[in-house]
KOLSEKOL-707776 format. One record per atom (N, C-alpha, C): residue number from 1; residue in one letter; atom name; x, y, z. Coordinates in nm, 2 decimals. Each point is the difference from the previous one (the first is absolute). Layout:
N
+-----+--------+-------+--------+--------+--------+
| num | residu | atome |      x |      y |      z |
+-----+--------+-------+--------+--------+--------+
| NUM |      A |    CA |      X |      Y |      Z |
...
+-----+--------+-------+--------+--------+--------+
END
This chain:
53
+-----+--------+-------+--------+--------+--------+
| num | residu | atome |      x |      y |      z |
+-----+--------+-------+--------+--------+--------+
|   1 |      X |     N |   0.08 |  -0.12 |   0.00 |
|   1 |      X |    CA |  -0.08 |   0.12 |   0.00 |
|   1 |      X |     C |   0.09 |   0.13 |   0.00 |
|   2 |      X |     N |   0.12 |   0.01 |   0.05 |
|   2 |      X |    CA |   0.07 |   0.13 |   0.05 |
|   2 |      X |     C |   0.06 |  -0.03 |  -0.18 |
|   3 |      X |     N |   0.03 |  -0.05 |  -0.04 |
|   3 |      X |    CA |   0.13 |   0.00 |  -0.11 |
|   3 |      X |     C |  -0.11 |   0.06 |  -0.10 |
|   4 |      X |     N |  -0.12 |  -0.04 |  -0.02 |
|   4 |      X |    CA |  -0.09 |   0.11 |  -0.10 |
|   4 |      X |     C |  -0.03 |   0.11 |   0.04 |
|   5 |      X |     N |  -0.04 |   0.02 |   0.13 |
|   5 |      X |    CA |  -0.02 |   0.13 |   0.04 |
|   5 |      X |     C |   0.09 |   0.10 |  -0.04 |
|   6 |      X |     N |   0.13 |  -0.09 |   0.02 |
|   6 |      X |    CA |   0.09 |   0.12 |  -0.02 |
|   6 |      X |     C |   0.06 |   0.03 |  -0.14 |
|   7 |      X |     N |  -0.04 |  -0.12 |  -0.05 |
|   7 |      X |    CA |   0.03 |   0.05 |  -0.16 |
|   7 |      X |     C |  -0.13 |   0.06 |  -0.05 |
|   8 |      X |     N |  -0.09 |  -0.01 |   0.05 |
|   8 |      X |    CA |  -0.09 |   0.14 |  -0.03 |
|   8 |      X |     C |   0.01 |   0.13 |   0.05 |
|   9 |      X |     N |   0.06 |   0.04 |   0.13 |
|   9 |      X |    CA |   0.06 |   0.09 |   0.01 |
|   9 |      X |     C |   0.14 |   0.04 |  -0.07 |
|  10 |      X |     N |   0.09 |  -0.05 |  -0.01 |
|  10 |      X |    CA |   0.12 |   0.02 |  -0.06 |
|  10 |      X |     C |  -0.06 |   0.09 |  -0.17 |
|  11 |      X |     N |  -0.07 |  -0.13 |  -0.09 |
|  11 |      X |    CA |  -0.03 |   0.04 |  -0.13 |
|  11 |      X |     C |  -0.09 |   0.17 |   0.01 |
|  12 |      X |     N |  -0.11 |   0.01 |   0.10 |
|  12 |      X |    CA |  -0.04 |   0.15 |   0.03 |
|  12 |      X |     C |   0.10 |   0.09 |   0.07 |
|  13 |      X |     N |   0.05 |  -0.04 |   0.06 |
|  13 |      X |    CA |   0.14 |   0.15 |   0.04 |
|  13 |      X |     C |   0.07 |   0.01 |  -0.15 |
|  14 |      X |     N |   0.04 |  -0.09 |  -0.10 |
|  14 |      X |    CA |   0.07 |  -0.01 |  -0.08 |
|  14 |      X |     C |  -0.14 |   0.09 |  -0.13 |
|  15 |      X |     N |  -0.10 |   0.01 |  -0.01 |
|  15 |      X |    CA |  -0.07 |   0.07 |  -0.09 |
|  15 |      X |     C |   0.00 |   0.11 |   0.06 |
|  16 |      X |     N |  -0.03 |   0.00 |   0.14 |
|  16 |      X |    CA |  -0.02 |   0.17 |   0.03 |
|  16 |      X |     C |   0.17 |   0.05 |  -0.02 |
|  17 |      X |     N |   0.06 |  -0.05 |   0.01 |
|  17 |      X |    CA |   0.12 |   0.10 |  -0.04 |
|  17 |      X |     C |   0.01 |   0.02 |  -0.13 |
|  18 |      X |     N |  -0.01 |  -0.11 |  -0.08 |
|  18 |      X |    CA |   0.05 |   0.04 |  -0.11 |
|  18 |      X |     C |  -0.12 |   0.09 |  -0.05 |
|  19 |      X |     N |  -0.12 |   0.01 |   0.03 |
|  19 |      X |    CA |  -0.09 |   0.09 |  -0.08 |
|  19 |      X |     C |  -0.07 |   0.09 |   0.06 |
|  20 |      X |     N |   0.08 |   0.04 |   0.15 |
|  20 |      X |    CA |   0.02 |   0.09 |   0.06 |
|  20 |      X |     C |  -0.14 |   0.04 |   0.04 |
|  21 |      X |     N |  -0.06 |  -0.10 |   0.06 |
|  21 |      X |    CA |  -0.09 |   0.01 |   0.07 |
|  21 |      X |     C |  -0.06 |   0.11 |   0.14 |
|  22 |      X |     N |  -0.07 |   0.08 |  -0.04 |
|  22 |      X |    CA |   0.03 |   0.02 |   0.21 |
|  22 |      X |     C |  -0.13 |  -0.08 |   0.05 |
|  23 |      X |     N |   0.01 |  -0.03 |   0.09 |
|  23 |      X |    CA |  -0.07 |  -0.04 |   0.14 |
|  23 |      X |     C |   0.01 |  -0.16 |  -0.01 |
|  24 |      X |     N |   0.10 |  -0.04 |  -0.10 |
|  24 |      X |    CA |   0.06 |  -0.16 |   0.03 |
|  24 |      X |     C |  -0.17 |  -0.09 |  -0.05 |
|  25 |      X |     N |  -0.06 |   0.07 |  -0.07 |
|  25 |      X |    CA |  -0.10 |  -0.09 |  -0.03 |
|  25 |      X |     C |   0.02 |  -0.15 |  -0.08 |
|  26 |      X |     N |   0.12 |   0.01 |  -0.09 |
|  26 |      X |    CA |   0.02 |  -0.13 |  -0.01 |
|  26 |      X |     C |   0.01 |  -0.11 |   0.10 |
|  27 |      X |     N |   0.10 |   0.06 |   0.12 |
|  27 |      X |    CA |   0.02 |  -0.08 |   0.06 |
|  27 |      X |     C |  -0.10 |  -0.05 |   0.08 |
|  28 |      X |     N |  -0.06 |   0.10 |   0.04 |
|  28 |      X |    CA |  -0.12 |  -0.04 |   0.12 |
|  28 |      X |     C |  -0.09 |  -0.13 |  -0.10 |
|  29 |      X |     N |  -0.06 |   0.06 |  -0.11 |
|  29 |      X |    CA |  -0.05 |  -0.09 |  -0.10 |
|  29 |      X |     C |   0.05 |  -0.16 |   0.02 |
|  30 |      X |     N |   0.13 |   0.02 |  -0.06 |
|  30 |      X |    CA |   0.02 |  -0.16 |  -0.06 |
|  30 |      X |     C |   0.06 |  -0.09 |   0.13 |
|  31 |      X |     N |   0.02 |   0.11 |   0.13 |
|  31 |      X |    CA |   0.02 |  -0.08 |   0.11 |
|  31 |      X |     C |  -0.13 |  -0.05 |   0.08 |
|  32 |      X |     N |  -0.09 |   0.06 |  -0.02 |
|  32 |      X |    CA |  -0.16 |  -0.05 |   0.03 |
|  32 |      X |     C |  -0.06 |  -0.16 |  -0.07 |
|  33 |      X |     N |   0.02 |   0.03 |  -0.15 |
|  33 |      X |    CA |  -0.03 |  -0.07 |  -0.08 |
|  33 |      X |     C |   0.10 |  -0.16 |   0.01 |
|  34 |      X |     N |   0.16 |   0.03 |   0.07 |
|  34 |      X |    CA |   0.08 |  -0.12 |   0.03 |
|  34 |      X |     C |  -0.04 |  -0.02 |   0.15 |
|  35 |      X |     N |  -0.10 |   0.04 |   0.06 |
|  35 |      X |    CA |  -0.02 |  -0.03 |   0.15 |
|  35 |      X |     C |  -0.13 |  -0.09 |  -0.04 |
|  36 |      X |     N |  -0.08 |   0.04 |  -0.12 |
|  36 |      X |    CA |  -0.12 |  -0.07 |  -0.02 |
|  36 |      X |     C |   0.02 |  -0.14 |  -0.09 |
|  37 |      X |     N |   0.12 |   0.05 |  -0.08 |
|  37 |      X |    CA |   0.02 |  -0.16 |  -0.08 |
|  37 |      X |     C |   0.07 |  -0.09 |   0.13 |
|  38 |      X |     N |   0.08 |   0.06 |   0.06 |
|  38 |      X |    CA |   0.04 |  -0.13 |   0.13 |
|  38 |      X |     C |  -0.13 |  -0.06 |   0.08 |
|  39 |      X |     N |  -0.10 |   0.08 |   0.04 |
|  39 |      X |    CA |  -0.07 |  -0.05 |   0.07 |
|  39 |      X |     C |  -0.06 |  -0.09 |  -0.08 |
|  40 |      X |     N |  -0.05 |   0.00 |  -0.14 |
|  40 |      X |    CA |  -0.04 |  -0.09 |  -0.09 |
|  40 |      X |     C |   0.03 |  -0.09 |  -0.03 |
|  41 |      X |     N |   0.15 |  -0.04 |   0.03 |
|  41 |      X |    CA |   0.05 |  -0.10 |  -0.02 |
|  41 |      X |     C |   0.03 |  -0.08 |   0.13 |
|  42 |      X |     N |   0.00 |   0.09 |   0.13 |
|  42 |      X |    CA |  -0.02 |  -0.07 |   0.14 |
|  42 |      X |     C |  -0.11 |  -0.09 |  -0.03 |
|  43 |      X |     N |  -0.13 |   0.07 |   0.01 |
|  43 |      X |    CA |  -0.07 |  -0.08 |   0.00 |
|  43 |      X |     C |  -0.07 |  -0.08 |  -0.11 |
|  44 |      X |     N |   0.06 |   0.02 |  -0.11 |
|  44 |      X |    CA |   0.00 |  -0.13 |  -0.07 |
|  44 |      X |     C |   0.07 |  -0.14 |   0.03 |
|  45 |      X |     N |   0.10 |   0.06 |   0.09 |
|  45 |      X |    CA |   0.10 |  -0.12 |   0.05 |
|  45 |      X |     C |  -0.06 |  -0.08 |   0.09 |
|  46 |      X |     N |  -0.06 |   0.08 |   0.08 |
|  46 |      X |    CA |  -0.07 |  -0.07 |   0.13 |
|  46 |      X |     C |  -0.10 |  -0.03 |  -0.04 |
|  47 |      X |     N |  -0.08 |   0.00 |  -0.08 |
|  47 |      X |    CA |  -0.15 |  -0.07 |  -0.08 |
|  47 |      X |     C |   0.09 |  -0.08 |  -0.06 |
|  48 |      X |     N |   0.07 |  -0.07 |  -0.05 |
|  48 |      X |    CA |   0.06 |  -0.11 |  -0.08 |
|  48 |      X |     C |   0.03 |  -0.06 |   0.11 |
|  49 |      X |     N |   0.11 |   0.03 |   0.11 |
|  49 |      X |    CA |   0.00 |  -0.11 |   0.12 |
|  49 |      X |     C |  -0.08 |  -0.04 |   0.04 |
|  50 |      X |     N |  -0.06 |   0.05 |   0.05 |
|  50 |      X |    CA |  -0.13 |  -0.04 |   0.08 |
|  50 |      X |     C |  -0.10 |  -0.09 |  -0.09 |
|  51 |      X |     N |  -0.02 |  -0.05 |  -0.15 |
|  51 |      X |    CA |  -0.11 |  -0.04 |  -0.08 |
|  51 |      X |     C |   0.12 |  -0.14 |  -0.01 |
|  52 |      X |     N |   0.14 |  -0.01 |   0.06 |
|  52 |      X |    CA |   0.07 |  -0.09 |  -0.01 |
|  52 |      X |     C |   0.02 |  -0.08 |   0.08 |
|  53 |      X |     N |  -0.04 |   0.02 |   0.11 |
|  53 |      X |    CA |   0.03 |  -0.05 |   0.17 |
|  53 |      X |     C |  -0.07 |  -0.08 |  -0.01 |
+-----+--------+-------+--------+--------+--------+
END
């Protein structure tokens, strides 16, 4: 979960600089959106264990 998160933060600090963003909207953005694909794939993980047990 942390290693996406942060590569969706990393890739939005990396847009807002290069296209000189102010108020870091990229980042806030694609760091939200990599907090929502982790949890999506948390609990896809834990719905697959559990239909396995």
């Amino acid at each position: 979960m942390g290693v996406t998160i942060y590569v969706f933060y990393w890739l939005g600090t990396w847009l807002d600089e290069k296209y000189a963003v102010e108020g870091e909207w990229w980042m806030k953005g694609l760091t939200m959106f990599g907090v929502g694909l982790s949890l999506y794939q948390f609990i896809k993980q834990v719905n697959y264990i559990n239909r396995n047990e």
